[in-house]
PLY file of the C-alpha trace (Angstrom):
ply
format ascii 1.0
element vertex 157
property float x
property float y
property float z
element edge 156
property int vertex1
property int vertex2
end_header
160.61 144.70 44.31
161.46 141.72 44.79
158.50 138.71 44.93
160.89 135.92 46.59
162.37 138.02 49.55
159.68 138.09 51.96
161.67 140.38 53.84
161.84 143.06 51.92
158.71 145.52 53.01
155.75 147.40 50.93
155.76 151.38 51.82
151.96 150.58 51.79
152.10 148.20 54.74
154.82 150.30 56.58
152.32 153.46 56.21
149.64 151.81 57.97
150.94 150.65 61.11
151.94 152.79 64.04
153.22 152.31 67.42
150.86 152.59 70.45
150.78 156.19 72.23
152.10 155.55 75.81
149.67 154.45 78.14
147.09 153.51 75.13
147.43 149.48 75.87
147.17 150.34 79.84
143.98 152.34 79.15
142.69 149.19 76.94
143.59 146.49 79.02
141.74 148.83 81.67
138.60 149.08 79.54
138.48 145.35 78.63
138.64 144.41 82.61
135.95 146.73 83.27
133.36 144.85 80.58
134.74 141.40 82.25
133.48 142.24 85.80
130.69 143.97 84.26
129.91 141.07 82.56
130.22 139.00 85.58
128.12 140.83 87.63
125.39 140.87 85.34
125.63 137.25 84.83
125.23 137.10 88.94
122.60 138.80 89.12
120.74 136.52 85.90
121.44 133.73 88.53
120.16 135.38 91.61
117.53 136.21 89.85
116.80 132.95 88.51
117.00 131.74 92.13
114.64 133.88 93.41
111.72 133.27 91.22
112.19 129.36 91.28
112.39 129.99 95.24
109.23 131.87 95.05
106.95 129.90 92.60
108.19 126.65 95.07
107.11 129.25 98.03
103.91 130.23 96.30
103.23 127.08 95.24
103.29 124.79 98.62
101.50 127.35 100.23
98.85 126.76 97.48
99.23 123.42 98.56
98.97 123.80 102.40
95.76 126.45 102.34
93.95 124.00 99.86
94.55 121.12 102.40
93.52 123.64 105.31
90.43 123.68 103.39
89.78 120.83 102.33
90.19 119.52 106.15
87.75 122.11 107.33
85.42 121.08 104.46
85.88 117.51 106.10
85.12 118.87 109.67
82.29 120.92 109.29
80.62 118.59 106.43
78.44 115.59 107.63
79.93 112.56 107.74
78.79 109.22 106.96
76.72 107.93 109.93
77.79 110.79 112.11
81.25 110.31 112.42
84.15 111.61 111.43
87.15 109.65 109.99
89.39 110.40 113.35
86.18 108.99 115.58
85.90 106.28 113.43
90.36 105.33 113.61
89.95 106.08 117.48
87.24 103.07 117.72
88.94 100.98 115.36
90.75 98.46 118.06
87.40 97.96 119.71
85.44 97.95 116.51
87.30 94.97 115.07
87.04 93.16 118.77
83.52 93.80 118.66
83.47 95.14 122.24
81.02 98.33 120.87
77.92 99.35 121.77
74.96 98.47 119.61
74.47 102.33 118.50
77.90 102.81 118.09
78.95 99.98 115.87
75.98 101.01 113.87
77.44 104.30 113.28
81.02 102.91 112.93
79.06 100.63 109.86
77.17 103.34 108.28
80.25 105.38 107.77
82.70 102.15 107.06
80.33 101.78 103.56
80.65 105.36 102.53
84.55 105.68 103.40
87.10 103.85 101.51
89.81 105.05 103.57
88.74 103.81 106.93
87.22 100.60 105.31
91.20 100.06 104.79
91.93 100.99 107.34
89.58 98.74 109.68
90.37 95.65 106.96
94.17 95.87 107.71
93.07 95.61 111.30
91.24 92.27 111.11
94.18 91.21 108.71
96.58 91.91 111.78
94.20 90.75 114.76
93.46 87.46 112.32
97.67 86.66 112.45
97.83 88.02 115.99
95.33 85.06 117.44
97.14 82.30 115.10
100.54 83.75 116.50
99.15 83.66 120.16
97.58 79.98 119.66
100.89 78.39 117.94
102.65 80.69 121.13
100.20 79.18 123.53
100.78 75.37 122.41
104.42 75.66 122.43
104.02 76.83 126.18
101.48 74.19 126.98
104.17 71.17 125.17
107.17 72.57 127.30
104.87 72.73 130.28
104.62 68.74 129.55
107.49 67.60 128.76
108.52 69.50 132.10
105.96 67.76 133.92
107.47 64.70 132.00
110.73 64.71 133.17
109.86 65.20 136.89
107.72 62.48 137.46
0 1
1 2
2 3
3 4
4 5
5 6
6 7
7 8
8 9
9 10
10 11
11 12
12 13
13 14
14 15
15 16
16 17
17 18
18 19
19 20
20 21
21 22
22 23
23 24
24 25
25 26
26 27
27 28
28 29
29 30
30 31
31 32
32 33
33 34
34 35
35 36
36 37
37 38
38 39
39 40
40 41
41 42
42 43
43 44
44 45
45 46
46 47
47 48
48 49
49 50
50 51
51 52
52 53
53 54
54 55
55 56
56 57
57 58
58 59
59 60
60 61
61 62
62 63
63 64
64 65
65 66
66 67
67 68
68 69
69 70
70 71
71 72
72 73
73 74
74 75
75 76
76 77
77 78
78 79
79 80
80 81
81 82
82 83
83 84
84 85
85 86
86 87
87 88
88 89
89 90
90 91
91 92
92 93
93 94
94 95
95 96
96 97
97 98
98 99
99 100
100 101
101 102
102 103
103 104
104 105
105 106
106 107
107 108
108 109
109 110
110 111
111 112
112 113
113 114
114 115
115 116
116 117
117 118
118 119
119 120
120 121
121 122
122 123
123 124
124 125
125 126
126 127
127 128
128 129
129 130
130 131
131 132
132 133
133 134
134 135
135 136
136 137
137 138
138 139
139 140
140 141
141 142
142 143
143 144
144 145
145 146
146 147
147 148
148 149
149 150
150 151
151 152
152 153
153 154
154 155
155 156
């Protein structure tokens, strides 16, 4: 043998490979196809998975959500309230409240719950806050009528 012609081949080598048997790299192609789509479908079905239990903790956990606000409203409802009334009685005299166009009892009531309730105290504060710039609005609105009206009454004389 010959070490510098490459070309020249070992019996060894020529002993161990073989030609296919017809139809042998159809049938493995075949195989390998199979365990792709097999594969494939198994990583779907990971993913659907997946999808389904972050869809039903998110399902699971609003309505954890919902029924604990159900609750806590109905606590709210059927609990006494701070001077008898409710937060919604308390909004729905909130205009008249702030004008102080209430009846003595009433506005009593109103009071009583405004100093256990943060959230209507708010509530009634951003009220006054408004009604406050409403009346400077209206005055500056009402002067600017009442110098027009005169300097109409100005030029017709």
């Amino acid at each position: 043998m010959n070490k510098n012609n490459p070309i020249e081949h070992q019996p060894d080598s020529e002993a161990e490979w073989s030609a296919c048997a017809p139809g042998e790299l159809g049938q493995f192609v075949s195989v390998m196809k199979k365990r792709k789509q097999i594969s494939h479908l198994i990583t779907g079905a990971e993913i659907l998975t997946a999808c389904l239990v972050v869809g039903l903790i998110g399902f699971l956990g609003i309505n954890q959500l919902s029924s604990s606000e159900n609750q806590r409203v109905q606590q709210a409802q059927t609990k006494p309230c701070p001077g008898g009334l409710y937060c919604k009685d308390v909004l729905a005299h909130a205009k008249a409240y702030v004008a102080h166009t209430l009846d003595q009892n009433l506005t009593q009531k109103v009071d009583a719950h405004l100093a256990d309730c943060p959230h209507c105290q708010k509530k009634i504060d951003q009220l006054k806050a408004n009604a406050h710039n409403n009346a400077a609005d209206q005055k500056a609105a009402f002067q600017k009528q009442a110098a027009w009206e005169a300097y109409l009454l100005a030029l017709n004389q």
